[in-house]
N, C-alpha and C positions, 0 to 999 in steps of 0.2 A: 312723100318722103317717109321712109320709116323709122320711128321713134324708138329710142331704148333709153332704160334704166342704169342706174350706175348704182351699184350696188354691195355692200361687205355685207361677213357675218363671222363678228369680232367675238372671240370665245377664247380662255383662259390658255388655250393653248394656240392654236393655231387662228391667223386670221386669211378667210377667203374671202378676196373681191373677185366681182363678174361684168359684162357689158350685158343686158337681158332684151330682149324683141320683145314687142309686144302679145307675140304669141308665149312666151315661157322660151323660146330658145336662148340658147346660152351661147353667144358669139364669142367673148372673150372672157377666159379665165384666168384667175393668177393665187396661189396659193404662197402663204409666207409664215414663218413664228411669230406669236403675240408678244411674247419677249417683256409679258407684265412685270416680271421683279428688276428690269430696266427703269421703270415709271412711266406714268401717263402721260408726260410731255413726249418722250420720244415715242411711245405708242403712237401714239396721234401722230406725229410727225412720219412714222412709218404706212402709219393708215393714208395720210393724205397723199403720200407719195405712189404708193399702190393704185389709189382711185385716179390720179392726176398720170399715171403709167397705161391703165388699162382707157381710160376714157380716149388716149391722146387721137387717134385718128378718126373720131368721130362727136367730136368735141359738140358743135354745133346740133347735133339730133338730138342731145340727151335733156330730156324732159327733167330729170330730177335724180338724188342721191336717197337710194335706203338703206337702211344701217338695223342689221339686227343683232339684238345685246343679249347675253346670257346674263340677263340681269332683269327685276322690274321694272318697267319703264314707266313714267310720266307720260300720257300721251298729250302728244302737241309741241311740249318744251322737250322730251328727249332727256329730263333729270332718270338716272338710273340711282338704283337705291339698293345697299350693300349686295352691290355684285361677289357670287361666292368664290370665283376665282380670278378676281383681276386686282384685289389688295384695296384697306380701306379709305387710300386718294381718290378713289373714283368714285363713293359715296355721296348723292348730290349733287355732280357733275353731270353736267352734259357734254356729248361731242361735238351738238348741230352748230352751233355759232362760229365754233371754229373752222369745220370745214366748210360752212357755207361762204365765209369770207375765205377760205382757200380756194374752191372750186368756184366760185360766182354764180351758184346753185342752189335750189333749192335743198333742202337736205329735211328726211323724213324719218322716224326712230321708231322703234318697238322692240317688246323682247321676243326674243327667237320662238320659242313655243305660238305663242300666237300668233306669230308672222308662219306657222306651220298650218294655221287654220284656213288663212290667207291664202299660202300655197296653192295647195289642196283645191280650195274654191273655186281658185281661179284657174289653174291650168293641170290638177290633178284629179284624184277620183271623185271629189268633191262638186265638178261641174255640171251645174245645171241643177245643183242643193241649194234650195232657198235658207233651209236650217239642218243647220249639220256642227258635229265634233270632232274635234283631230285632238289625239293624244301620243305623246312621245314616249314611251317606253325605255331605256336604258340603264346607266348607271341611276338614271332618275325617271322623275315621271312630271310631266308639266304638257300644255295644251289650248289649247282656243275654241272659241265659240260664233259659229257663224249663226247669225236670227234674220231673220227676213233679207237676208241678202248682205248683211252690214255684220263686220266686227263688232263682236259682245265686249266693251270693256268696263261695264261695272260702274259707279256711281266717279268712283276716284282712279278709276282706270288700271284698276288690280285686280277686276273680275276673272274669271274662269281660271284661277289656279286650280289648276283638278289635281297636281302632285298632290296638295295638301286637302283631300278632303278625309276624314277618318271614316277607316272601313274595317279598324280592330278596335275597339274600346279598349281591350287589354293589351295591345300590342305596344313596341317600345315608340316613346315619342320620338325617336334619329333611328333610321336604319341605316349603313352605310354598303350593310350585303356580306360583309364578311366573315360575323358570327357564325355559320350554317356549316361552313369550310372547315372553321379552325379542328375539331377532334377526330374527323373524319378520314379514313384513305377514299380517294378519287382522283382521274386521270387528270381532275381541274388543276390539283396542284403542279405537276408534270408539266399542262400546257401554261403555265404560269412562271415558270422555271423556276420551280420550289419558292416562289412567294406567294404567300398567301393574300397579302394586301395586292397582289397585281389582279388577281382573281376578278373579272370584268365580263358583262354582260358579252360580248363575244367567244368567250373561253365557256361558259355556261354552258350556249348554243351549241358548242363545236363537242363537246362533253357529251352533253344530253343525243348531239348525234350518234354519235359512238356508244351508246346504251352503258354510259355512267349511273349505277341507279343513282348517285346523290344529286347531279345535276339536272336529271329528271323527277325527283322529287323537289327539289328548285322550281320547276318549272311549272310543275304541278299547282306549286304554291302561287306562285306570280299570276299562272291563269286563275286562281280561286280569288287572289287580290283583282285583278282586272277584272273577271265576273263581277266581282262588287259595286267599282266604280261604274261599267257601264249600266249596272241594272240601275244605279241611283241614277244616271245622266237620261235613260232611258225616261224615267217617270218623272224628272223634272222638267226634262226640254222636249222630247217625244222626236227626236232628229229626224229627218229622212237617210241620215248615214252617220255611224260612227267611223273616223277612219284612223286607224291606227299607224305610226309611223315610230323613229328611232330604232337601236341596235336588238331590241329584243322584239318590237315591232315588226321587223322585216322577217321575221319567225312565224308572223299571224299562226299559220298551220300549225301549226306546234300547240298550240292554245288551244285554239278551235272545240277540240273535245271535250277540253275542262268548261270553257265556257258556254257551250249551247247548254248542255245539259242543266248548267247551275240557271242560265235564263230559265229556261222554260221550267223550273223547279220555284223560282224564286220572285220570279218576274209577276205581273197582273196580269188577270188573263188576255187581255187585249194584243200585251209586247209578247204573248209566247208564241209565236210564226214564228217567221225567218228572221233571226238575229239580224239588225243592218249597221252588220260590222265589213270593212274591206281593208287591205294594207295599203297603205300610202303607196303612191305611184310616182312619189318626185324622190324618194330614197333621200340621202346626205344634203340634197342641193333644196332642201324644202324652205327653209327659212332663208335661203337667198330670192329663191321665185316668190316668196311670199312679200318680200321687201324690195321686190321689182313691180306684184303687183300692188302695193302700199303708195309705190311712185305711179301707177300710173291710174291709179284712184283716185289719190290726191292732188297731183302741179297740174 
């Protein structure tokens, strides 16, 4: 009989549920609005109705529910902790108790980023890496650690925040990215439709195509930032792969030149080979397979 996962990946905007095979296939999808400034009761009432939609014709094979949060999570209990775009009702909340007495299922929680490590691991570039790094790149940057085969989560299960590791002494403690835009002409703002707060790692990319110098100095910069992080991740963990994923991620190539160079400039002599960086191969749907493979690691 073939087993599958039941699965969301609940984010400020949009919530995606999936049905997952044991292999990473995605049998059944369903996309809907998070619809946060509603409240977390009907949230949740929409989430379980999604999972209780997408499960219905194969009710009986589904090993378990995973759920990934754009938020911190508590591992085990599924407490998230000031999630930054679902409002601060959901601070200290969990979702598992609830759908688990909805669905009559197990129900399994992590934050998104690290269910990207997970991913990756298991059905992406990551397989057959005993120790390896996934990082997300986009409007932000967050990520996961796999060690001898097992999720890295840290003493209190807040480990491998890689957004937040400091790689400017002098640089501002918030970035939000829109600084760099505001006194500048660029076609960034054009494809923004003259706002400049809309200005998003996609618009960057599509920019820096089009040989925007400002969006390619952007870029320039993000890859001298990510040189950084991976050369620290390099000499602390020694990966067999870093892999990179998220909206500026799927870019890898774009980077590339910034970063070999600054490894092999900056790195120990040992990490200056071949960079073992690759792009994510699960794209958008990473922290859903990661929260398919969380279920069938765990029930």
């Amino acid at each position: 009989m073939t087993e599958y996962a039941l699965v969301a990946d609940v984010g400020g905007t949009r919530t995606r549920v999936a049905l997952v095979d044991a292999t990473g296939g995605i049998v059944v999808r369903h996309s809907t609005e998070t619809l946060a400034r509603q409240g977390r009761d009907a949230v949740m009432n929409r989430l379980a109705d999604a999972l209780e939609h997408v499960a219905s014709e194969r009710r009986t094979e589904i090993k378990g529910v995973g759920l990934s949060l754009a938020s911190p999570v508590e591992p085990g209990t599924g407490v998230m902790y000031n999630p930054p775009n679902l409002g601060p009702e959901w601070h200290l909340f969990t979702p598992i108790p609830i759908l688990r007495e909805r669905l009559s299922l197990p129900v399994y929680a992590e934050n998104d980023a690290t269910l990207g490590a997970l991913g990756e691991h298991a059905f992406g570039a990551g397989r057959g890496c005993d120790n390896m790094v996934y990082m997300t790149v986009s409007t932000g940057i967050g990520g996961g650690i796999i060690i001898d085969g097992n999720l890295y989560t840290g003493t209190n299960g807040f480990g491998a925040e890689i957004g937040h590791m400091t790689i400017d002494q002098n640089g501002p403690l918030d970035n939000c990215g829109n600084g760099p835009v505001a006194g500048e002409r660029s076609v960034m703002i054009e494809f923004a439709g003259g706002d400049i707060a809309a200005v998003d790692a996609r618009i960057v990319v599509q920019a820096a195509h089009q040989d925007d110098a400002l969006a390619q100095s952007l870029m320039q910069e993000v890859g001298r930032s990510l040189a950084s992080g991976i050369i620290s991740l390099m000499h602390i963990f020694d990966p067999q792969l870093i892999v990179i994923g998220g909206g500026l991620g799927q870019n890898l190539d774009m980077f590339m030149p910034t970063i070999e160079p600054e490894v092999k400039r900056r790195a120990m002599a040992h990490f200056q080979g071949a960079v073992p960086v690759a792009k994510s191969q699960l794209g958008d749907d990473v922290s859903l397979l990661g929260a398919a493979a969380l279920v069938f690691k765990e029930a």
